[in-house]
N, C-alpha and C positions, 0 to 999 in steps of 0.2 A: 560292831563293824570294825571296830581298830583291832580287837583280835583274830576278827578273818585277816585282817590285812597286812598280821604280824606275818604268817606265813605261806601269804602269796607275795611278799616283799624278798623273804628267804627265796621262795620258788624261783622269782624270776634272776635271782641272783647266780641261784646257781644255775640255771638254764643259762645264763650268760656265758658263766665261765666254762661249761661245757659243751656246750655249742661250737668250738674252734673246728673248724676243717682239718683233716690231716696232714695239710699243706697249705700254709701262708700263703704260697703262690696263685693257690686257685680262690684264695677269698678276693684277693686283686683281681684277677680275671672277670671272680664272678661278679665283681661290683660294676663291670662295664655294661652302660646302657643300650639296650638295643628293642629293635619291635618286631613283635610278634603276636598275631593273633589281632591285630589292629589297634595295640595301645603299646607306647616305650613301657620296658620293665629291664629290670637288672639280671643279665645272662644270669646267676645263678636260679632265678624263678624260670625264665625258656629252660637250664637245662631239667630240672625237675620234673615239668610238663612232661618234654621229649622224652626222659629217659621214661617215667611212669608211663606214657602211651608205648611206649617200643619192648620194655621187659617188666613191666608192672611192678616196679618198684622204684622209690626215691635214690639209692645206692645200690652198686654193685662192685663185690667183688672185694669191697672195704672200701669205698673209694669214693667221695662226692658224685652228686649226679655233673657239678661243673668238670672235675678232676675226668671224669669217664667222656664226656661229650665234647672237650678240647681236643680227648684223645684220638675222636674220631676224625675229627678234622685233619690232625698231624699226621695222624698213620689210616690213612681210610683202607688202603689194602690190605693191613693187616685185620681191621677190625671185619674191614667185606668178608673174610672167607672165615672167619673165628664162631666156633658156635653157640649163640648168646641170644638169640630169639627164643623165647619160651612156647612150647610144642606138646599142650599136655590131651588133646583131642583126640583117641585111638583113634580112631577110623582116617583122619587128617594123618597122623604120626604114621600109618598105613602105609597111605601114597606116597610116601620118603622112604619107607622100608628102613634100611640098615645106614643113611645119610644121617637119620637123627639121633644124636650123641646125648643122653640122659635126658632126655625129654628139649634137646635145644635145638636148635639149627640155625645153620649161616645163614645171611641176608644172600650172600650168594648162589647157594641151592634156589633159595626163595624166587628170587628174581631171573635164574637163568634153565629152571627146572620145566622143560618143555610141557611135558603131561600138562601139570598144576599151574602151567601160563593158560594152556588152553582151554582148562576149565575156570579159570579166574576171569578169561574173557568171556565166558558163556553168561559166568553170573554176571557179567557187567553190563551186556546185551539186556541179560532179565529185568536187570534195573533199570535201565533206559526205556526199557517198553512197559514198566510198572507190572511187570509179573512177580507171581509170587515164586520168593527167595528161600530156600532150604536153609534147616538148621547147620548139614554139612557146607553149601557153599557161603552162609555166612562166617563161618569158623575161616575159611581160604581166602575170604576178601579181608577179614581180621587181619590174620598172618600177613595177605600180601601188604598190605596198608605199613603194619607195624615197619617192612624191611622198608618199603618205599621211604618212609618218614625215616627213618635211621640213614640213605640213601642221600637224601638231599640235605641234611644236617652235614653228612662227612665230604660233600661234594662242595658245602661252604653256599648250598645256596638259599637257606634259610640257619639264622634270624638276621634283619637288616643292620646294618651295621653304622653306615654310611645316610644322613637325612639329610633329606633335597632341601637346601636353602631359601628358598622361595616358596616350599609349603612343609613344614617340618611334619606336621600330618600325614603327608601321603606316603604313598612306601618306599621303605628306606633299602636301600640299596646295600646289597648281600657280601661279604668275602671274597664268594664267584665275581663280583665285579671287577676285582683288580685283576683278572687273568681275562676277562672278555672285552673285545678292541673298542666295541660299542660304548658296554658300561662306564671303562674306563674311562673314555673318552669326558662321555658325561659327567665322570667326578673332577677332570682335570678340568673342564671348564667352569663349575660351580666353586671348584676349591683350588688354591696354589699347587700344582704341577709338583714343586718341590716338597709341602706336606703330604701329598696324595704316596710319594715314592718315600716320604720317609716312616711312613706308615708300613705299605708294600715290604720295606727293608727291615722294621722290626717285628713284621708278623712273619716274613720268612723266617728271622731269627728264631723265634718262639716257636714254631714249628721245628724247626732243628733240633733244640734244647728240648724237647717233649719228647722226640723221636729216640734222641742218642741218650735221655735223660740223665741230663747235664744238670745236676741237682745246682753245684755252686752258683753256678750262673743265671739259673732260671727264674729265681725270683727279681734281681737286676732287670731284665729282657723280659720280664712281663708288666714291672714298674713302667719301663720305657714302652711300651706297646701299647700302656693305657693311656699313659700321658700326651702320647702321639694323636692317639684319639681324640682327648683332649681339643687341645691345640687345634684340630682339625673345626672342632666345634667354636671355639671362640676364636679364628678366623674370618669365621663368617658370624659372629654373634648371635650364635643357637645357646639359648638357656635352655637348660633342662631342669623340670623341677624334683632337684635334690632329697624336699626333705619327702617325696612318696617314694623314690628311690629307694631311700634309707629303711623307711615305712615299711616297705615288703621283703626286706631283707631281714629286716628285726620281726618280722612276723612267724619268718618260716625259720630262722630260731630259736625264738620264746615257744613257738608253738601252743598257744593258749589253750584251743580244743583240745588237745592230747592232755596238757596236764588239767582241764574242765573236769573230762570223764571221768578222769583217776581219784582228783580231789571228789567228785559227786560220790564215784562207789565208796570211799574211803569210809565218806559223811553216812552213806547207808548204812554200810556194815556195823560201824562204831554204834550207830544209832539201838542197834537189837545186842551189842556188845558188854557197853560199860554201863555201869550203874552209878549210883549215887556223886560223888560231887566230880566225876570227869563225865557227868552226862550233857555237858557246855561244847566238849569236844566234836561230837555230831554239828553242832553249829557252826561250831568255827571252820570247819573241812568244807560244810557247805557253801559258807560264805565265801570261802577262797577259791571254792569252784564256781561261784559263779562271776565274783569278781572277773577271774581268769575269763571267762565266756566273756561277758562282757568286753576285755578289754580286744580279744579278738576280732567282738563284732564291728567295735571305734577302728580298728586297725584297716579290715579291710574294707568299712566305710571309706577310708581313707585312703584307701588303694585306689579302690575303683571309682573315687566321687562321688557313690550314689547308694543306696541302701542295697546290703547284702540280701538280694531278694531273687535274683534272675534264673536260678536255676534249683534242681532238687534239694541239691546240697546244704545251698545256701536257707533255702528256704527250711529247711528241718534245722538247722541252725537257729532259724528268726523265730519259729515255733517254739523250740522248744525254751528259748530265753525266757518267752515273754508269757510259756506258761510258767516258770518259774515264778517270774518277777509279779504277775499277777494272784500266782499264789502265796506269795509274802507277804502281799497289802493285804488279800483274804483274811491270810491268819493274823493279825494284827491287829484290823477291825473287826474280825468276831472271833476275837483268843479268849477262853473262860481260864479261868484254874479248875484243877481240879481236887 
């Protein structure tokens, strides 16, 4: 076991050091905490989420999923009409004819495309009457979903941002709030008046310096944006717990499952590979891939407080650990020579 863990010790090392964003500014950013989905997590985990629901992918275009989803927020006009919804459905790709640009389309066609509203309402009627739903208009509820969701992301009205003092649990209150008289209202009574505006004052900034990308200045004006946040928190004495924070941040860096698979085929291959005295090498790739498993599963125990079990994923995940691990004690208690 110490020589599996000579180089899962190298692995996570250098996952470490190449792990950096392409921009310092947006590791700031993405460390601020917000809710979504009904648990706080660290904007860089929401923008993930978002971006992989809206273009089925962690990055685009070279660029953090945090770096892309700020972007929305700052320039939402430009992103509304830009074509970056992915459109690969003939018969869908059809109904746009000559709108969709290499299999993409704007959230704008999407959302303001007469035809494809009216039949988007048809299936939604379907659905409300529990009729059966076609493979073509589930493909249109897909699409329209993905712009909607990219829609209130750039409109600032999802992830919360802002937690209600008197129940940090319940939902937290959006971007959108500093510009609605209601919301606002509600934050200037729960929190100082003067913190609520000086927050207001450096999120506008940061919006500017994204727009005009004012490189010098933007990691400054994003330090202060967080920090405001901050402050806004320990105001009213809201802890947040730091160290899952940290937890799922360092998750979706190390990325354990990705280097799991890698190190398991590695240990495969090797295994029908080499002969005689690097035939230890099969072991040791194994071990490192499962370590790696492992420490993924402790990770997102520790994310979510509760055993990685709740959905497919996760559960082919638990499976497949605990055939492993159940097939080590097998081989160990009835290992022959040969």
């Amino acid at each position: 076991m110490k020589k599996a863990a000579c180089p899962l010790f190298l692995l996570l090392l250098l996952t470490g050091f190449f792990a950096k964003t392409e921009e310092s500014v947006f590791e700031i950013l993405g460390r601020i905490p917000v809710q979504s989905g009904g648990r706080v997590k660290p904007f860089e985990s929401f923008a993930r989420e978002v971006l992989l629901s809206v273009t089925g992918k962690f990055s685009f275009e070279a660029k953090s999923a945090a770096a892309v989803v700020w972007e929305w927020m700052a320039k939402p006009e430009e992103w509304h009409t830009k074509s970056f919804l992915p459109l690969h459905f003939k018969p869908l790709k059809d109904e746009f004819g000559l709108m969709v640009i290499g299999e993409k389309i704007s959230p704008e066609l999407v959302l303001t495309h007469l035809p494809f509203q009216e039949k988007v309402e048809q299936a939604l009627q379907r659905q409300e009457r529990k009729e059966r739903v076609g493979f073509l208009d589930k493909k249109r509820l897909e699409l329209f979903e993905r712009a909607r969701l990219f829609q209130a992301v750039a409109q600032g009205s999802i992830p919360g941002f802002f937690p209600q003092p008197g129940d940090p649990r319940a939902g937290w209150i959006p971007l959108a709030g500093l510009r609605d008289l209601e919301r606002r209202a509600v934050l200037e009574k729960e929190y100082s008046p003067s913190v609520v505006a000086e927050i207001q004052g450096a999120l506008g900034r940061l919006f500017r310096e994204i727009r005009e990308g004012e490189k010098d200045s933007l990691l400054e004006t994003a330090s202060a944006f967080r920090h405001s946040l901050g402050n806004l928190l320990e105001s009213r004495g809201i802890v947040l717990d730091q160290f899952r924070l940290d937890a799922e941040r360092a998750y979706h860096r190390i990325r354990p499952f990705h280097w799991a698979w890698i190190l398991y085929l590695a240990s495969a291959l090797l295994w029908f590979l080499v002969r005689g005295r690097f035939q230890v090498l099969p072991l040791i790739f194994f071990g490192a891939g499962f370590l790696a498993h492992s420490l993924g599963f402790i990770q997102r125990s520790l994310i979510a407080l509760r055993p990685p079990v709740s959905n497919m994923y996760e559960s082919v995940i638990w499976v497949a650990w605990a055939a492993l691990f159940f097939s080590m004690i097998l081989g160990l208690v009835y290992r022959k020579s040969i």
